[in-house]
C-alpha positions as CSV (number, residue, x, y, z in Angstrom):
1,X,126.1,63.5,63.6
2,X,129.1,64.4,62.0
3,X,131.4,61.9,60.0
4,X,135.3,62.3,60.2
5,X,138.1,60.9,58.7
6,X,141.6,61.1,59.3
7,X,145.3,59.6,59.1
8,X,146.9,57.6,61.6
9,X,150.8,58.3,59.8
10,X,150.2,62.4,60.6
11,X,147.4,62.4,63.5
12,X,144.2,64.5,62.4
13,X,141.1,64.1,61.6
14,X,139.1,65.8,58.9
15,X,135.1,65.9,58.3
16,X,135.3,64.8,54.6
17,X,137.3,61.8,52.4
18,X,140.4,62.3,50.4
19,X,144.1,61.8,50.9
20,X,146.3,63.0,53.7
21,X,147.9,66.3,52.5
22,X,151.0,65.6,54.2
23,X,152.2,61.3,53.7
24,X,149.8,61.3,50.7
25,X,148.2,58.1,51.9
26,X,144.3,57.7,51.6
27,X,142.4,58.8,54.8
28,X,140.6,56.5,57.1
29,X,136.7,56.5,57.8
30,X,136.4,56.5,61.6
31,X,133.2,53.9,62.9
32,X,132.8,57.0,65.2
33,X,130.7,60.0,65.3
34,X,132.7,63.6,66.0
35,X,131.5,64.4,69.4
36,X,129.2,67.1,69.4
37,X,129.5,70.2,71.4
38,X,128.1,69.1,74.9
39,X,128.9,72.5,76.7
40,X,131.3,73.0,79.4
41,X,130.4,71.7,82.3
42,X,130.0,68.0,80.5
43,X,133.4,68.3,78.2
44,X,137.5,68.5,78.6
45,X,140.0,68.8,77.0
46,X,143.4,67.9,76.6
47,X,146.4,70.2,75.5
48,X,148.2,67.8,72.8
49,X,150.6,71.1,71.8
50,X,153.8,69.9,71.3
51,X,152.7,66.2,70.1
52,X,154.4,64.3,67.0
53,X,151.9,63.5,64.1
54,X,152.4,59.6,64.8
55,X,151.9,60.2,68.4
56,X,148.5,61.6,67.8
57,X,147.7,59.0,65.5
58,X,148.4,56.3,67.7
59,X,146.1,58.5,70.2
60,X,143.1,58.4,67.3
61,X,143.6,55.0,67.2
62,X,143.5,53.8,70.6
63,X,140.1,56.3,71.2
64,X,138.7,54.5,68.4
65,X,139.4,51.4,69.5
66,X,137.9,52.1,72.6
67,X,134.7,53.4,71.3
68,X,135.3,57.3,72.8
69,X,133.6,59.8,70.7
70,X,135.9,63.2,70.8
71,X,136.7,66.1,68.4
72,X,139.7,68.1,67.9
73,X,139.6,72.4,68.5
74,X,143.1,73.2,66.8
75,X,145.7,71.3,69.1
76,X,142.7,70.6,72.1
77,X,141.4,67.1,71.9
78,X,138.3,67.1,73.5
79,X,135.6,64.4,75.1
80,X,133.4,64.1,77.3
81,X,133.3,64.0,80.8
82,X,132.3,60.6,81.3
83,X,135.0,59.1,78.8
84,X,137.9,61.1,81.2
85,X,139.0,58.4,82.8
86,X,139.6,55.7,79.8
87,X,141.2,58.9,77.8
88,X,143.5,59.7,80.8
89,X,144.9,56.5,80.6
90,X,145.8,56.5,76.4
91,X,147.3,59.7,77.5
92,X,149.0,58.7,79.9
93,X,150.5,55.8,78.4
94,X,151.7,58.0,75.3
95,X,153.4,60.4,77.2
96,X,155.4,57.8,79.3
97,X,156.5,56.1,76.0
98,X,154.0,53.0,76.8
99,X,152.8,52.9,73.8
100,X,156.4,52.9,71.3
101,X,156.8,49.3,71.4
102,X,153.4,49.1,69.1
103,X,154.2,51.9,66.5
104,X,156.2,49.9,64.2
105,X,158.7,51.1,62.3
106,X,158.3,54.7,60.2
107,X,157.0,54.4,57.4
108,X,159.7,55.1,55.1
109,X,161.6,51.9,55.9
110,X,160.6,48.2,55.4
111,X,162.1,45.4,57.2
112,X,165.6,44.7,56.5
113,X,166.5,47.8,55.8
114,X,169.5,49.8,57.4
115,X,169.4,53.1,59.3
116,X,168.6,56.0,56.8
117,X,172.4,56.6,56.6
118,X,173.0,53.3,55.4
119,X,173.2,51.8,51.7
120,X,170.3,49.7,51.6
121,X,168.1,52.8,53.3
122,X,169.5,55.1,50.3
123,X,168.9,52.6,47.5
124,X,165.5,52.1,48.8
125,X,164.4,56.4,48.9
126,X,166.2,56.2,45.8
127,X,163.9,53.4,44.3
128,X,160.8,55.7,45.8
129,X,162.0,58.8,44.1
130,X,162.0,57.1,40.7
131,X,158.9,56.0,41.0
132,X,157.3,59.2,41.9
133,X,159.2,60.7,38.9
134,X,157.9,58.1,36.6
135,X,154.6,58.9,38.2
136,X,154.4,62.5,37.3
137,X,155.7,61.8,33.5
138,X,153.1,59.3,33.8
139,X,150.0,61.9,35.5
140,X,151.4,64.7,33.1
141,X,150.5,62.4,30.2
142,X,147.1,61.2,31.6
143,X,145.9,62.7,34.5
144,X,143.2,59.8,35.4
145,X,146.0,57.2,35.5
146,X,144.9,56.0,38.5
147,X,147.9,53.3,39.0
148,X,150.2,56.4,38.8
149,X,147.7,57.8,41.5
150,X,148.5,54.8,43.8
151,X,152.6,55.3,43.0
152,X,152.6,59.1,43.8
153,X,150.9,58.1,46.8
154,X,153.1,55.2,48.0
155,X,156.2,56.9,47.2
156,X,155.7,60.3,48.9
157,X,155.2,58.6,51.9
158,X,159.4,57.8,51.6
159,X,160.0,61.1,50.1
160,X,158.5,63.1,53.2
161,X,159.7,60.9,55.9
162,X,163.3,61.8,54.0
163,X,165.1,65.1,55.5
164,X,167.5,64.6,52.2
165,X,168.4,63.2,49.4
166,X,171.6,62.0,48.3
167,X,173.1,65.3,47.3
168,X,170.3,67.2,46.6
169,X,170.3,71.3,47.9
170,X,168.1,71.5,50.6
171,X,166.2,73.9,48.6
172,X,165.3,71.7,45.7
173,X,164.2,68.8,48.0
174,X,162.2,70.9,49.9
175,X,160.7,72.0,46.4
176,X,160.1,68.3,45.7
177,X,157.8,68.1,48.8
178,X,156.2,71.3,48.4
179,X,155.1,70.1,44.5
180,X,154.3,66.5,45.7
181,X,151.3,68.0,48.5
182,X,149.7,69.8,45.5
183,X,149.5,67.4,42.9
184,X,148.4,64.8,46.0
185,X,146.0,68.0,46.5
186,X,144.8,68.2,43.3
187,X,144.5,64.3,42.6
188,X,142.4,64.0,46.3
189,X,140.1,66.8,45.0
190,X,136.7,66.1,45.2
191,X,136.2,67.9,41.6
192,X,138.1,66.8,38.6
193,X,141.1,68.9,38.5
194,X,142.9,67.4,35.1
195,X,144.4,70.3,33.7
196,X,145.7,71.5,37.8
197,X,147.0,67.5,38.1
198,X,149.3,68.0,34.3
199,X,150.3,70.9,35.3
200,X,151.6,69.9,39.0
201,X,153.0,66.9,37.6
202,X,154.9,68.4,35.0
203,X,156.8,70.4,37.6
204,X,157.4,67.6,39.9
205,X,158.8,65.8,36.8
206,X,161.2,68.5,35.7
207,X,162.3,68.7,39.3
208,X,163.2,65.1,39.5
209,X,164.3,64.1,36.4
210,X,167.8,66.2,36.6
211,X,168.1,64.7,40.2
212,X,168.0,61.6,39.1
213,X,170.2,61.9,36.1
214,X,173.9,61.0,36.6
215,X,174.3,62.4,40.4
216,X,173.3,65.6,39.1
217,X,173.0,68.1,42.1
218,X,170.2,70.6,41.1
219,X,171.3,73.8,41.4
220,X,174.6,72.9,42.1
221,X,175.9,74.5,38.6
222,X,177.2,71.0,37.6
223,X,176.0,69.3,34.2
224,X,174.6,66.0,34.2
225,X,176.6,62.9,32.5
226,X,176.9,63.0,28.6
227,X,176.7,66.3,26.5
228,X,175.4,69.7,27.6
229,X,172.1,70.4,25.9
230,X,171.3,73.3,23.8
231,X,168.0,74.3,25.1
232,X,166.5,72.8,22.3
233,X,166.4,69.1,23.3
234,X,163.7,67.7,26.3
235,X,165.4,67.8,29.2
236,X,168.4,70.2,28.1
237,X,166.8,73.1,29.7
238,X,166.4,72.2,33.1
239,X,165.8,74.4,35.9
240,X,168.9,74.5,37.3
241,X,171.2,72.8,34.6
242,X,174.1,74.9,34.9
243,X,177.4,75.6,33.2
244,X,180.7,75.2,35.3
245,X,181.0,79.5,35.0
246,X,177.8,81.5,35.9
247,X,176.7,84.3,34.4
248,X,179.7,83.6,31.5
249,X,176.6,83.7,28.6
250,X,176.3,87.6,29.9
251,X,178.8,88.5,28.0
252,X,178.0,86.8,24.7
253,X,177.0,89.1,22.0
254,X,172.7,88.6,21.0
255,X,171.7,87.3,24.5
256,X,169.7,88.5,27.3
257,X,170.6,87.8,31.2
258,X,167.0,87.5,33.9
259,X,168.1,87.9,37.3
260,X,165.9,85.8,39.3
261,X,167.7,84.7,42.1
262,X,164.6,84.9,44.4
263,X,162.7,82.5,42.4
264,X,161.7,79.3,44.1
265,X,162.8,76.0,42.4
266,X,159.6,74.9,41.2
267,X,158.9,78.2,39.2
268,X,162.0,77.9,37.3
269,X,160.5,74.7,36.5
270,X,157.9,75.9,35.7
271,X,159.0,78.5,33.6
272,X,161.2,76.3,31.8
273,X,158.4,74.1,30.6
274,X,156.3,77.5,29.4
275,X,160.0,78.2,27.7
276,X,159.8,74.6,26.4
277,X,156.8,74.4,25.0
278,X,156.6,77.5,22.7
279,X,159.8,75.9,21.7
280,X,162.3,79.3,23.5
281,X,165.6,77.9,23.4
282,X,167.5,79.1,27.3
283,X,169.3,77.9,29.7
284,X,169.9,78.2,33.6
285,X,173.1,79.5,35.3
286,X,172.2,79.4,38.5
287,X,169.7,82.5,39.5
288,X,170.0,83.6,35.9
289,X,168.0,82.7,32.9
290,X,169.7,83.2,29.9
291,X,168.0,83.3,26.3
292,X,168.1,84.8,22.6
293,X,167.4,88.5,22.4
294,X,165.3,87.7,19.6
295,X,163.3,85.7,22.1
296,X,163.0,88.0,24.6
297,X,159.8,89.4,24.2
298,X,157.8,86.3,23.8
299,X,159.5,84.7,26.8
300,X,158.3,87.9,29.0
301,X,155.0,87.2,28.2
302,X,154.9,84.2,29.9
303,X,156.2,85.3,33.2
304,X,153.5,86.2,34.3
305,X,152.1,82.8,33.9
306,X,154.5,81.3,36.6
307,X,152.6,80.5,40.3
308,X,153.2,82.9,42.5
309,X,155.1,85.4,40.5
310,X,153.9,89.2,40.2
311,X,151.0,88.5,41.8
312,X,150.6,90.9,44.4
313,X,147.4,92.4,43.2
314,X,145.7,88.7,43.2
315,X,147.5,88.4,46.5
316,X,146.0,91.5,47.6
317,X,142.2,90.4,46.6
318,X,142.7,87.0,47.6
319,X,143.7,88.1,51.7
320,X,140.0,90.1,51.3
321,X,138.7,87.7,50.2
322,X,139.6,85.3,53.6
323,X,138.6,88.6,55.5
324,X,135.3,88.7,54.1
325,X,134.7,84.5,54.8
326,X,135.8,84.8,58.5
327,X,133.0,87.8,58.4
328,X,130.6,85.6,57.0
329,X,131.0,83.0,59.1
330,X,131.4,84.7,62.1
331,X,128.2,86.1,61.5
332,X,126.6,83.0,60.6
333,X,128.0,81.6,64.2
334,X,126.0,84.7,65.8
335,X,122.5,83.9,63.7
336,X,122.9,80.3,62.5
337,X,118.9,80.4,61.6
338,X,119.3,83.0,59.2
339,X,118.8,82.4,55.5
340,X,120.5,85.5,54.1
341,X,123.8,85.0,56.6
342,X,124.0,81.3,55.1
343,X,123.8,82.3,51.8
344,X,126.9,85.0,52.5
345,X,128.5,82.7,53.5
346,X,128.0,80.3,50.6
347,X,128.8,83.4,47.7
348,X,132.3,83.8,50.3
349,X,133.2,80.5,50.0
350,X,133.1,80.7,46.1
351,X,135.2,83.8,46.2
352,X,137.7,82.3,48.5
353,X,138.4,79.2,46.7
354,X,141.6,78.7,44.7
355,X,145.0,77.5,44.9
356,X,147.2,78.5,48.2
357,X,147.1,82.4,49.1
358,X,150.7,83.9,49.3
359,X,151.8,83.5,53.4
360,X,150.2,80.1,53.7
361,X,151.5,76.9,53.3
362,X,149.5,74.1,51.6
363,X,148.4,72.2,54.8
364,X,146.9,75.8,56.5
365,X,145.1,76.4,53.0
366,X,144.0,72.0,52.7
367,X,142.6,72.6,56.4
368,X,140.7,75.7,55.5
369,X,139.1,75.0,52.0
370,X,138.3,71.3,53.1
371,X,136.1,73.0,56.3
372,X,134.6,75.8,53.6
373,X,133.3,73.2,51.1
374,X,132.0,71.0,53.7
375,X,130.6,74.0,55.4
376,X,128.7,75.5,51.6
377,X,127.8,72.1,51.0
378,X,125.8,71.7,54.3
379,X,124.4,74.9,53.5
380,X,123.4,74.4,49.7
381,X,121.9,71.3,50.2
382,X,119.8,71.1,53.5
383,X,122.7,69.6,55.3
384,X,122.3,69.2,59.5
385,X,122.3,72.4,61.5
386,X,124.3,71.0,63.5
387,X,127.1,70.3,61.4
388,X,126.3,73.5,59.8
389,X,127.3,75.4,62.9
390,X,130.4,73.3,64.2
391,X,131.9,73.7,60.5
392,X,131.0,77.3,60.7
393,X,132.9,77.5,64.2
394,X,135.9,76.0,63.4
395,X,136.3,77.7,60.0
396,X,135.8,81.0,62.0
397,X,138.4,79.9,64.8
398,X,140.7,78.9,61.5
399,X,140.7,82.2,59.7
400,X,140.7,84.4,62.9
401,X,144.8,83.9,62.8
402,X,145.6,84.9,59.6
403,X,143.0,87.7,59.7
């Protein structure tokens, strides 16, 4: 039978360990098997489209609690015919708001505190942020810290319960969050991913650290407290550490001007710690990096190094690549018996693995790589057929939208 885990905070369920992709917290092992495919006539399901993530927790809960065996098929909870009743009523008593006076408070605020707009709400996220920030200086140093594992995971619970920060552009926070999921990604991994954690980490930290400096507003063009940097000092050449009149440095005699207004936040982070560590003195003025000329054509040579950037060849090969698993697996669905449509399926797998593919975001890609590796691992090493062919199924139903 199969095994599942999953989070109560965010309410899903997932056949393998790890941390939740989106609170960060650690997953749960359900006592419960995932209820096997039973066939029509003996099954039903319930449409839970529309549903909060803490609502369906609370759900997961109370069927664990009362011993139903059920499986999810996208946003379809499904059991069996026999456990209808009992599930009616949990459903039932969610959807009238029964349930509320048991869910606690979110998980971003502890007892005490005020509303989110209040003082002692803000000091608090700010007290979460700092941590995380000292985590990722922390992670970026030693990537097997596992105390600064704990910290990242106890403070982006606060940071993605947070719509804002202070000041913050929405763009930046929303940066912060996307950077948090992959170094929780990376440190969840079931492989040691040391060199993907520093480098994850790094961003994060050269995100926060001008946040947290001063009242500085990332990519607000202000400078934080104390003396502008030269580009030459750590932390001097943030991101988005801006001079009061953007694009001025255009006109000064022996530099050169990047227009790269499209880039996200976390690549100019990113880019900036490239810049930093072959020691390229630049700076940010808003959209625009600006460096020596004498510089210039060692700094282009690491463009091409920043996530995400020029890569629509890889981008190309990497959608082909999630065309050719959903053909393997589909196949595989048709003849689960065959050898040589299992081993397909294992070689796609290999080929489809790697960070998130351009289009996705990092909770469609967690979903779909966690099903694939539990699906080649059932295949390599004489795993059930059974759970061979449900992971096959709903990796098939997964990919069938994108391709």
């Amino acid at each position: 039978m199969a095994k599942i885990w999953f989070c109560r905070t965010c309410g899903y369920e997932v056949p393998s360990r790890g941390r939740c992709h989106s609170c960060g917290g650690r997953l749960e092992r359900s006592p419960l098997d995932e209820l096997p495919d039973l066939g029509d006539d003996e099954e039903v399901g319930y449409d839970l489209d529309g549903w909060e993530g803490d609502a369906r927790g609370q759900l997961i809960v109370g069927l664990i609690e009362a011993g139903i065996e059920h499986r999810f098929e996208g946003e379809e909870l499904v059991v069996a015919v026999d456990d209808e009743a009992r599930t009616d009523d949990l459903v039932g008593a969610m959807t009238s708001g029964a349930a509320d006076e048991d869910r606690g408070a979110p998980a971003s605020r502890a007892a005490g505190e005020e509303d989110a707009s209040g003082g002692e709400a803000d000091d608090a996220l700010r007290a979460e942020v700092e941590l995380l920030a000292t985590a990722a200086r922390r992670l970026q140093s030693d990537p097997t810290d596992m105390d600064a594992d704990g910290d990242v995971a106890q403070a982006s619970a606060a940071v993605f319960a947070a719509d804002d920060f202070f000041a913050v552009d929405p763009e930046t926070w929303a940066a912060v969050g996307r950077v948090t999921r992959r170094l929780l990604a990376a440190l969840g991994a079931d492989e040691a991913l040391e060199d993907e954690i520093r480098k994850q980490a790094a961003i994060l930290a050269a995100l926060l650290d001008p946040v947290l400096a001063g009242g500085f507003v990332a990519g607000s063009g202000d400078e934080p407290e104390g003396e502008p940097g030269s580009g030459d000092e750590p932390g001097s050449s943030s991101p988005d550490d801006s001079p009061s009149d953007p694009g001025s440095a255009a006109a000064e005699a022996g530099e050169a001007v990047y227009e790269l207004p499209d880039w996200l936040p976390e690549q100019r982070a990113q880019l900036s710690l490239l810049l930093d560590g072959q020691r390229i003195p630049h700076r940010w003025e808003h959209g625009d990096l600006v460096l020596p000329e004498p510089q210039v054509t060692r700094a282009e040579a690491l463009f091409d190094r920043v996530d995400g950037v020029d890569a629509t060849e890889d981008d190309e090969a990497r959608y082909r690549s999630l065309e050719d698993l959903f053909a393997a697996a589909d196949r595989f669905v048709g003849d689960p018996s065959s050898a040589a449509k299992a081993a397909a399926v294992v070689a796609a797998v290999g080929q489809a693995d790697g960070p998130t593919p351009l289009g996705l975001d990092d909770a469609q890609w967690w979903a779909i790589r966690t099903r694939a590796r539990t699906l080649a691992d059932a295949l390599e090493h004489g795993g059930s057929p059974e759970v061979a062919f449900a992971e096959a199924t709903t990796l098939r139903d997964l990919l069938r939208a994108l391709v």
